[in-house]
DOLO-955911 format. One record per residue (C-alpha): residue in three letters; residue number from 1; y, x, z. Coordinates in nm, 2 decimals, decimal comma. Layout:
N
{"ALA"; NUM; {Y; X; Z}} ...
# end
This chain:
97
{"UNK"; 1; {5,97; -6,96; -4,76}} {"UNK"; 2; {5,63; -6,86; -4,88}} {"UNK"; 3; {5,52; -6,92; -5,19}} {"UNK"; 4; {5,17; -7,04; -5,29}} {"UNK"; 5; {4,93; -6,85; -5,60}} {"UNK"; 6; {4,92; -7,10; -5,89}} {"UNK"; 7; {4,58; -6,99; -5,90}} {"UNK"; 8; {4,51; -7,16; -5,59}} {"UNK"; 9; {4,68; -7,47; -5,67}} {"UNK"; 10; {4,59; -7,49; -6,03}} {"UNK"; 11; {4,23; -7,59; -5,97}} {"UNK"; 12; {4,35; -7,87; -5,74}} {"UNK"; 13; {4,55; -8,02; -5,97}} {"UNK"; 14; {4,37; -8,02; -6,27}} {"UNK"; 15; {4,10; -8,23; -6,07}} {"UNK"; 16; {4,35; -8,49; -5,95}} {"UNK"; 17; {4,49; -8,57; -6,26}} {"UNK"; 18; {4,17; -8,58; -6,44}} {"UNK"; 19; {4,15; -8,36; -6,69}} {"UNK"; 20; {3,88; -8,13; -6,63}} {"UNK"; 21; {3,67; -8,26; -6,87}} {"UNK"; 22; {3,87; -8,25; -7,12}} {"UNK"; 23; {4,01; -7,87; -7,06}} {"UNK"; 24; {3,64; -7,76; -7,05}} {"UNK"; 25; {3,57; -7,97; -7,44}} {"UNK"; 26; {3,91; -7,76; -7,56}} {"UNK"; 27; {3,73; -7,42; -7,43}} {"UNK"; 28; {3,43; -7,52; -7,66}} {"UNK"; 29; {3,61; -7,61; -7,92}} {"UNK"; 30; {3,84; -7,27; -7,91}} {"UNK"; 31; {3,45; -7,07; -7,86}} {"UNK"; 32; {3,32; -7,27; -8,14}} {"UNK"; 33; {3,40; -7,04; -8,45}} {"UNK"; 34; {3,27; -6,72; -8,26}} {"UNK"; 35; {2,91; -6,87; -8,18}} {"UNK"; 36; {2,88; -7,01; -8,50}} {"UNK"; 37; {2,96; -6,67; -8,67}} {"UNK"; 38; {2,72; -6,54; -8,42}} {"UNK"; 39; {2,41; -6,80; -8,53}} {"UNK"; 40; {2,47; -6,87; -8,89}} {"UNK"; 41; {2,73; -6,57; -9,03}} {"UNK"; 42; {3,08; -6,55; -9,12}} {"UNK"; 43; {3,05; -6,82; -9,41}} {"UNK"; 44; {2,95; -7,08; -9,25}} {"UNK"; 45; {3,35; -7,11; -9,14}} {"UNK"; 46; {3,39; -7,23; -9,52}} {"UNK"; 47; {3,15; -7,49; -9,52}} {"UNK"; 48; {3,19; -7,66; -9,15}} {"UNK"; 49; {3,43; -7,74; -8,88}} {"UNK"; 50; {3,46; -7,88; -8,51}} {"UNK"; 51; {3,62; -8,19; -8,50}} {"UNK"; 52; {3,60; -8,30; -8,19}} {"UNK"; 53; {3,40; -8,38; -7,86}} {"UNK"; 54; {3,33; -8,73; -7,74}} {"UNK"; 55; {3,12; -8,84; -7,46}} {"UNK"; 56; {2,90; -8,53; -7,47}} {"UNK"; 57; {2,88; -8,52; -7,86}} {"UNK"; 58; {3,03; -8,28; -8,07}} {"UNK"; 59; {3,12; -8,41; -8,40}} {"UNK"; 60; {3,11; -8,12; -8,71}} {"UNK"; 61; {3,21; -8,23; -9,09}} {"UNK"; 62; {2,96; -8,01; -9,29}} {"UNK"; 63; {3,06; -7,95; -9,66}} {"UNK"; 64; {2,66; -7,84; -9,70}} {"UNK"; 65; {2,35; -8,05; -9,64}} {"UNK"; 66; {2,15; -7,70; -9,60}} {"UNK"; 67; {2,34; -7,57; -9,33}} {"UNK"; 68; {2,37; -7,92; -9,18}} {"UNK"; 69; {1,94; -7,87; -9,20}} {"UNK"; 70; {2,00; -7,52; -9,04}} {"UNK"; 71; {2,24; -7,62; -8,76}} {"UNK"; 72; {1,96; -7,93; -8,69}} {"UNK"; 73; {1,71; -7,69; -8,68}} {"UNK"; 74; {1,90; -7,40; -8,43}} {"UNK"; 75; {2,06; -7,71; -8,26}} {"UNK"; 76; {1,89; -7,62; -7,84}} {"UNK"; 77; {2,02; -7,24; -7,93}} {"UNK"; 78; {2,38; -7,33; -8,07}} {"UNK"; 79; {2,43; -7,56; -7,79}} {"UNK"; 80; {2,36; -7,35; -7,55}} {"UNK"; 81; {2,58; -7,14; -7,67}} {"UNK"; 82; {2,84; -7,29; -7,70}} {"UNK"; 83; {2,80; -7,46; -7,33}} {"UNK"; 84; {2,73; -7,12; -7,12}} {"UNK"; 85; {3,07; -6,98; -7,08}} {"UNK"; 86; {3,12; -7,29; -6,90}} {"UNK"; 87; {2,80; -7,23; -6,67}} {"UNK"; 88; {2,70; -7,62; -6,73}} {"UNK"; 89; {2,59; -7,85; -7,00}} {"UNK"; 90; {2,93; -8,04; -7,16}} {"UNK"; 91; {2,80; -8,13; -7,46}} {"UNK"; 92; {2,46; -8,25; -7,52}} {"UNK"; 93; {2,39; -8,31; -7,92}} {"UNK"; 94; {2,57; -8,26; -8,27}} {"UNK"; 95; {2,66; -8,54; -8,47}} {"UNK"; 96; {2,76; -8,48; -8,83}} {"UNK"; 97; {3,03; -8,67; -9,01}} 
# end
């Protein structure tokens, strides 16, 4: 009996059971520290935090109105970032809580 690569199989069945979607938000989330590091420096990690992604939205709590200013104003550059290891646009605008 032959057996068949999870990697051929895996792909299959993360499609039937839905959940696609919600691998590629976890992705962005893990990435999330590393490109904001890369935009804004190594304290921003202090002062903000991925909370989740909903519908396209990614929700931040931000401890500083500047950097919320800063992250408004490099928002088209940190989304992009965050979305290209994923070759496609999952989420779409930052919403801060």
């Amino acid at each position: 009996m032959a057996f068949t690569p999870i990697k051929k199989i895996l792909p299959k069945s993360v499609k039937t059971a839905g959940i696609g979607g919600k691998l590629d938000e976890d992705k962005i989330l893990a990435h999330f520290e590393e490109v904001a590091v890369k935009i804004f420096g190594e304290s921003v990690l202090k002062k903000m935090k991925a909370l989740h992604i909903k519908e396209g939205t990614l929700y931040l709590a931000c401890l500083s109105e500047l950097l919320s200013e800063q992250i408004k104003n490099q928002e088209r550059r940190f989304l992009f970032e965050l979305n290209r290891p994923l070759g496609r646009s999952v989420i779409e605008k930052i919403k801060f809580l």
